[in-house]
C-alpha positions as CSV (number, residue, x, y, z in Angstrom):
1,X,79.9,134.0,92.4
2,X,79.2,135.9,88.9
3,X,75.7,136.6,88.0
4,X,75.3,133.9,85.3
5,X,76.3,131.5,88.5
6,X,74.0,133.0,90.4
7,X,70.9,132.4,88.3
8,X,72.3,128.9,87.2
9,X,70.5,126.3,89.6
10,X,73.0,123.7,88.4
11,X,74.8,121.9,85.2
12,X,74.1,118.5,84.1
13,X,77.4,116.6,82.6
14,X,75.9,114.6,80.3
15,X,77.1,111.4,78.1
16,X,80.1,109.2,77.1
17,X,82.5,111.4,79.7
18,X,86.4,110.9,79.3
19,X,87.5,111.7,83.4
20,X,90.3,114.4,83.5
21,X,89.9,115.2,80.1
22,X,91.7,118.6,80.0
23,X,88.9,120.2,77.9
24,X,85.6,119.7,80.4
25,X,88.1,119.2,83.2
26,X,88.4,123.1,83.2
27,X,85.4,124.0,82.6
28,X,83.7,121.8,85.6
29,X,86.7,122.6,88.3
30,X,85.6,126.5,86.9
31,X,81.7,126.0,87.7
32,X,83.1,123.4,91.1
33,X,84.6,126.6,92.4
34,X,81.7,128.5,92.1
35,X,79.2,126.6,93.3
36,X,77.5,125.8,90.6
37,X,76.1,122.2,91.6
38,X,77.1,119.8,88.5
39,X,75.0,116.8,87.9
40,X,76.5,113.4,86.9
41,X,74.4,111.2,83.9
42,X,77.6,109.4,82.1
43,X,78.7,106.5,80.7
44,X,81.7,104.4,79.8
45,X,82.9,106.7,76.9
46,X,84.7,103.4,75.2
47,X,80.5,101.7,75.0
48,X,78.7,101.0,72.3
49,X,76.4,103.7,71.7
50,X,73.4,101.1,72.3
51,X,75.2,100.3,75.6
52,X,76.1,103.8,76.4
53,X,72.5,104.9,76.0
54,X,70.8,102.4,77.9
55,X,74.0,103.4,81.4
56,X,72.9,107.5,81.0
57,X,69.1,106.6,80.5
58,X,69.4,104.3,83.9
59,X,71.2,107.4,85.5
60,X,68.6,109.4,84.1
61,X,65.6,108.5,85.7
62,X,67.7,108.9,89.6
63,X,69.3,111.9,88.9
64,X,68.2,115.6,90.0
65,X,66.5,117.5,87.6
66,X,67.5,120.7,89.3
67,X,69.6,122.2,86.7
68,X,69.3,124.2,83.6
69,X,71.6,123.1,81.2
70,X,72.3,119.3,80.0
71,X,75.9,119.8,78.8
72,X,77.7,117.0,76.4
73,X,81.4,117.0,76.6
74,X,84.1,116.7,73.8
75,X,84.2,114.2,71.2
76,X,80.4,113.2,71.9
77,X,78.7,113.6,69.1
78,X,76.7,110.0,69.1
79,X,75.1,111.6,72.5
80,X,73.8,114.7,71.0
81,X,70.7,112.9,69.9
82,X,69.7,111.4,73.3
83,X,71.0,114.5,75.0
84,X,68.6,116.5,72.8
85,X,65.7,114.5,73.8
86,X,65.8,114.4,77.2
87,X,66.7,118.6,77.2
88,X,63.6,119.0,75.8
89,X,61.5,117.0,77.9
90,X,63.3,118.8,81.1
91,X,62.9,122.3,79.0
92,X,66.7,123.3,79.4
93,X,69.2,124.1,76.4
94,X,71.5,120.9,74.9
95,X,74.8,122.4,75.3
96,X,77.7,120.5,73.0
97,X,80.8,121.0,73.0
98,X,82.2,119.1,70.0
99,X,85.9,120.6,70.5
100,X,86.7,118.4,67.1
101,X,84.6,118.2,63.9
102,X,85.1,114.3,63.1
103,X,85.1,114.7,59.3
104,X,87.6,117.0,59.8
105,X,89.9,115.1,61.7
106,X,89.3,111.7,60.1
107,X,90.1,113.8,56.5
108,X,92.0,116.2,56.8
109,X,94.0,115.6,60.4
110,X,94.6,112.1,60.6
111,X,94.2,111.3,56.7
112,X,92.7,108.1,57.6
113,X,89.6,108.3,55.8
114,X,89.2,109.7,52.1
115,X,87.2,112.6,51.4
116,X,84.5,110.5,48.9
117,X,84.6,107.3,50.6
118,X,81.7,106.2,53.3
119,X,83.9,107.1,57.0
120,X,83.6,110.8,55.2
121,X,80.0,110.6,54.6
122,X,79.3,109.1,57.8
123,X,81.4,111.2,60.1
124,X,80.3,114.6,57.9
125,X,76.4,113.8,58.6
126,X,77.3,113.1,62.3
127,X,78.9,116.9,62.5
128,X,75.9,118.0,61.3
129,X,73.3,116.4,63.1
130,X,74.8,117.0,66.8
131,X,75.2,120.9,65.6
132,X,71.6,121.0,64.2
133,X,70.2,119.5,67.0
134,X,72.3,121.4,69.9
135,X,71.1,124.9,71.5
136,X,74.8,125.6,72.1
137,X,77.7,125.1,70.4
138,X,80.6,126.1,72.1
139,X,84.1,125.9,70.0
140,X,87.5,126.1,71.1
141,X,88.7,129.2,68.7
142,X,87.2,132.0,66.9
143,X,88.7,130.3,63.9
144,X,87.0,126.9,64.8
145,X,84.1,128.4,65.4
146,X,83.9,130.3,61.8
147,X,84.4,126.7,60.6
148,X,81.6,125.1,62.5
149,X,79.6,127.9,61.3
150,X,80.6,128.0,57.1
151,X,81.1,124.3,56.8
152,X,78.6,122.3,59.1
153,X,76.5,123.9,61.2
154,X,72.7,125.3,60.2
155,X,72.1,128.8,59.7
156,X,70.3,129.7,62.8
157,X,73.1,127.9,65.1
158,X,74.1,129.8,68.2
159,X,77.8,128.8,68.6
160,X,80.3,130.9,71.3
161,X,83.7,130.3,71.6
162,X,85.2,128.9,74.8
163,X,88.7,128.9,74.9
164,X,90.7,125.1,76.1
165,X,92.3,127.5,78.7
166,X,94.1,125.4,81.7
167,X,93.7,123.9,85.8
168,X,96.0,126.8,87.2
169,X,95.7,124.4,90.5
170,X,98.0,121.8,88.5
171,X,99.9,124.1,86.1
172,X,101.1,126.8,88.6
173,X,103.9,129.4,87.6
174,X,107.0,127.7,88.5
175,X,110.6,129.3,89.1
176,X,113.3,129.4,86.0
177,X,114.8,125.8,85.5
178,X,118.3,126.1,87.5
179,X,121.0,127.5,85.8
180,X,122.9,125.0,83.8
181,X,125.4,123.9,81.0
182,X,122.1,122.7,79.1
183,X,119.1,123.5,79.2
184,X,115.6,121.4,77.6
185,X,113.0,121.9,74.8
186,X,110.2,120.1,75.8
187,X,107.4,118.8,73.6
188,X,104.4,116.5,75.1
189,X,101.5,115.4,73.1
190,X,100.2,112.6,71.5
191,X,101.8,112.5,68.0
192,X,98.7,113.9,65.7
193,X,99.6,115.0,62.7
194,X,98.4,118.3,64.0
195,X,101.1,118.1,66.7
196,X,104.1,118.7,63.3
197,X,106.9,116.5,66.0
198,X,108.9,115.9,62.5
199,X,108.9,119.9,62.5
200,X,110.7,119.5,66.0
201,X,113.4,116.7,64.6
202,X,114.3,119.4,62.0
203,X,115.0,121.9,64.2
204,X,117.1,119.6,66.8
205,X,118.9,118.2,63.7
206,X,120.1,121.9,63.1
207,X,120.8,122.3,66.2
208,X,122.6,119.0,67.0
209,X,126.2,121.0,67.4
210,X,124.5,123.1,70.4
211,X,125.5,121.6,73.2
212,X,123.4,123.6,75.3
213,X,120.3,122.0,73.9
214,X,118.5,119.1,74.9
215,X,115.4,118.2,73.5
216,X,112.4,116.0,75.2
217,X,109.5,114.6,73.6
218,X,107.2,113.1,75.6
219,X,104.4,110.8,74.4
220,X,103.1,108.2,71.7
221,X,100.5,108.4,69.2
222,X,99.7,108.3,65.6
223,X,103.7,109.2,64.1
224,X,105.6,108.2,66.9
225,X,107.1,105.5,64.7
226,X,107.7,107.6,62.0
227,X,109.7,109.6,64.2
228,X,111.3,107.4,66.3
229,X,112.9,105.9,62.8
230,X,113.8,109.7,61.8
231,X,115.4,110.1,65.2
232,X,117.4,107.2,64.9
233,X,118.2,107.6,61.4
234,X,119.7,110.6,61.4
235,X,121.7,109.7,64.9
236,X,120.3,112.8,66.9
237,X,121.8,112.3,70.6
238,X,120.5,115.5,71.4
239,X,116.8,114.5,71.3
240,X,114.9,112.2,74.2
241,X,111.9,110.2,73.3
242,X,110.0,109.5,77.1
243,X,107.0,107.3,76.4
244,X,103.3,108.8,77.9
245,X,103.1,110.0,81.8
246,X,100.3,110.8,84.1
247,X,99.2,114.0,84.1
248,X,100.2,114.7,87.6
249,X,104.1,114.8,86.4
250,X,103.7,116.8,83.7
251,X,104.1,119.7,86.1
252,X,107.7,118.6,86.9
253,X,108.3,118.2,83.4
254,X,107.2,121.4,82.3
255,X,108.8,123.4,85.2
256,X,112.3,121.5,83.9
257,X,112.0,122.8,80.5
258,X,113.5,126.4,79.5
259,X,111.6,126.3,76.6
260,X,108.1,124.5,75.8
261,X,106.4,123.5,72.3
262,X,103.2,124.0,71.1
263,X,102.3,122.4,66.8
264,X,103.9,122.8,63.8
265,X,101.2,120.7,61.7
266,X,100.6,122.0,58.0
267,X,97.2,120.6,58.4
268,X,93.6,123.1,57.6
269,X,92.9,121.9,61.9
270,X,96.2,123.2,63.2
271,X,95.4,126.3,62.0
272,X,92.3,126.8,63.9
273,X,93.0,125.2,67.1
274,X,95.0,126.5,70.0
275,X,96.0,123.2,72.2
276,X,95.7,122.8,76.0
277,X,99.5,122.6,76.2
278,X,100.0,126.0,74.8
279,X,97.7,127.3,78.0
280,X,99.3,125.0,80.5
281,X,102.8,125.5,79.7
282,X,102.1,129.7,79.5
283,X,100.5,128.8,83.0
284,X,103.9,127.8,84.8
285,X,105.4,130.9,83.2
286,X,107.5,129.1,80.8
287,X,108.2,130.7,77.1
288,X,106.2,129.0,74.9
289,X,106.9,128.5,70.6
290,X,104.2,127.5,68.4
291,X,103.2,127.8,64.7
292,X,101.4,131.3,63.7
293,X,98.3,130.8,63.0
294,X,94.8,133.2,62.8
295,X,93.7,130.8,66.3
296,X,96.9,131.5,68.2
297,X,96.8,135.6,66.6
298,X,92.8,135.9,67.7
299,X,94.1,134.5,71.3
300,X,97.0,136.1,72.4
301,X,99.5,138.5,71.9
302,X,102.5,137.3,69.1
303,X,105.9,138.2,70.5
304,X,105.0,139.3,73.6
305,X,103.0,136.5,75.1
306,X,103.9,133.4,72.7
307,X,106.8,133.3,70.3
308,X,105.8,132.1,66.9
309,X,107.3,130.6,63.6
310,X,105.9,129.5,60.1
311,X,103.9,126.2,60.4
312,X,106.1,123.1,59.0
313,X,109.3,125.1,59.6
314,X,112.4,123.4,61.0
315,X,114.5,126.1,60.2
316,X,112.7,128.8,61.6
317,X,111.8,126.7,64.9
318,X,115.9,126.4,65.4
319,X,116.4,130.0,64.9
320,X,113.3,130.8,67.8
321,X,114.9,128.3,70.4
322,X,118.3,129.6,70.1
323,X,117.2,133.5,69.9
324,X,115.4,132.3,73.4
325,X,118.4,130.4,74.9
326,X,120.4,133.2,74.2
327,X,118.4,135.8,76.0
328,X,117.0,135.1,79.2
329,X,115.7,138.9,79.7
330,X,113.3,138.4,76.9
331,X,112.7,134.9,77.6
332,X,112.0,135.6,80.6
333,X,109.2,138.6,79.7
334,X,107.3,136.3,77.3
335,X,107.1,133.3,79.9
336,X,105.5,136.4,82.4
337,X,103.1,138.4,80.1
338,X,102.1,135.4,78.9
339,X,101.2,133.7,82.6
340,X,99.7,137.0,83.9
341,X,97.6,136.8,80.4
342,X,96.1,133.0,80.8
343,X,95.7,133.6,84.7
344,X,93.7,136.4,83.8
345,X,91.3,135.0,81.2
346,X,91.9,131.2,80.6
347,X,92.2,129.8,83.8
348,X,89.1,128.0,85.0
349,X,86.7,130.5,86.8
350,X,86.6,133.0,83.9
351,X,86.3,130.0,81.3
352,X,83.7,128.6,83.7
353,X,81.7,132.4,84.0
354,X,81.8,132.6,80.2
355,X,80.2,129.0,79.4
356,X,77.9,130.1,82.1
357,X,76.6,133.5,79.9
358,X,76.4,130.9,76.8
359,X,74.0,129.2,78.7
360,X,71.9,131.9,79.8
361,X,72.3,133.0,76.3
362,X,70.9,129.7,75.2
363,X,68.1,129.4,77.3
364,X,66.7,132.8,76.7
365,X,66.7,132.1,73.1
């Protein structure tokens, strides 16, 4: 156990908590392994906020107050307020860990919501209140975290970055895929815009005479239409669509692939973010190919670690698979520096030993 453990009587999970959720699912197997005691006051995440508040403020008044830190997971930012309350009456830090700015996404990502209308307004002023009012802000990248920091946090905001990092208990190195007349591309995700999966029908399209190369996709979300029609359109017999699967089998799927996707989005957010697929498929020790981007350059090493292309490039994400296909030595190096490099520093203990330092951090403030 680290020193930050050591000092840390015990974490309090706090809020609207999605179960399994790769983001706090790493960081609490981290503190779970060492023995940092994590305390339980959530609610149905899908609730009202009205209803949510009332189930945490029941769990409340049961629970333990032996711990010094109430910590509100991703996507929360209707908890912050309650969450802030209560810290201060137990005289611990509110740690939040937005992992999304909602104006952001609703704006910029998703295009769902235009940037004058009310949903901007009301999701901008939500950013800022749950960063105004938290001790600890923890974002994902260096790059989200100069966002947070220019764009909607206060001044005097003390906000760390935490890296998504992966469970290397589920995402273990795997051996090569066996040797074969083809080999697979996979991509998984759930369709954001972010995610660029047109990017990835461009580059099987130009390499639809490969014969070699298979692609899967594996998922459903926001432009799966959109790219199921492009798919079929174009009559690409080279490309897979399998609809969502538990996360258990994602293991198989990865450790079938020769080569695995990260984004391609041309969005501000895929810029900044680094996504928990990058870290899990670099954790079986599997090559990895994802846009360049100041998040992915501040994290790991380009071209020795991760292989990466210009965002919104088809082109240039054909000529990447095939330069990997073709040679398995090099292939092979990338898919090994870069497992040695998230074991190292991304895998839950260290991610868990650095959000405990933020903590201490926060509460000597």
């Amino acid at each position: 156990m680290g020193a930050g453990a050591a000092r840390m009587r015990g974490v309090c999970l706090f809020g609207g908590h999605h179960a399994g959720y790769p983001r706090s699912a790493v960081i609490l197997a981290g503190l779970s392994r060492l023995g940092v005691p994590i305390v339980s006051c959530v609610a149905n995440p899908r609730a009202k906020a009205i209803r949510r508040y009332a189930q945490v403020l029941r769990q409340w008044r049961r629970v333990d107050r032996s711990f010094d830190a109430l910590f509100v997971p991703e996507f929360r930012h209707k908890d912050v307020p309650l969450a802030y309350v209560l810290a201060r009456r137990a005289g611990v830090p509110c740690v939040f860990d937005p992992l999304v700015s909602r104006f952001d996404t609703r704006v910029h990502d998703r295009g769902d919501a235009d940037a004058r209308g009310p949903q901007a307004w009301h999701n901008h002023n939500l950013d800022r209140m749950a960063f105004a009012l938290s001790d600890l802000v923890l974002a994902d990248t260096h790059a989200h975290a100069r966002f947070f920091a220019e764009e909607l946090a206060p001044p005097d905001t003390l906000i760390r970055v935490l890296e998504v990092g992966y469970d290397d208990a589920v995402f273990e190195p795997a051996p090569p895929a066996p040797a074969s007349d083809r080999v697979t591309v996979l991509f998984y995700g759930s369709y954001l815009p972010l995610h660029g999966v047109p990017v990835v029908v461009a580059a099987a399209e130009r390499l639809r005479e490969d014969a070699r190369i298979r692609f899967e996709l594996v998922g459903g979300g926001q432009t799966y239409g959109a790219v199921e029609r492009e798919i079929r359109e174009r009559r690409l017999t080279n490309v897979t669509l399998t609809p969502r699967i538990p996360l258990a089998e994602l293991p198989r799927r990865i450790a079938g692939a020769t080569v695995c996707l990260g984004i391609f989005g041309s969005t501000p957010k895929a810029a900044r973010v680094v996504p928990n697929k990058v870290y899990q498929c670099m954790g079986m020790e599997r090559a990895v190919v994802t846009m360049d981007s100041p998040a992915v350059r501040e994290t790991f090493r380009v071209g020795e670690e991760i292989v990466t292309i210009p965002a919104a490039d088809g082109e240039a994400l054909a000529f990447a698979i095939r330069a990997l296909v073709a040679n398995p030595e090099y292939r092979a190096r990338v898919a090994r520096a870069g497992a040695i490099r998230v074991a190292r520093d991304y895998s839950p203990v260290p991610i868990a030993r650095r959000f405990l330092s933020y903590c201490e951090e926060a509460r000597a403030r």
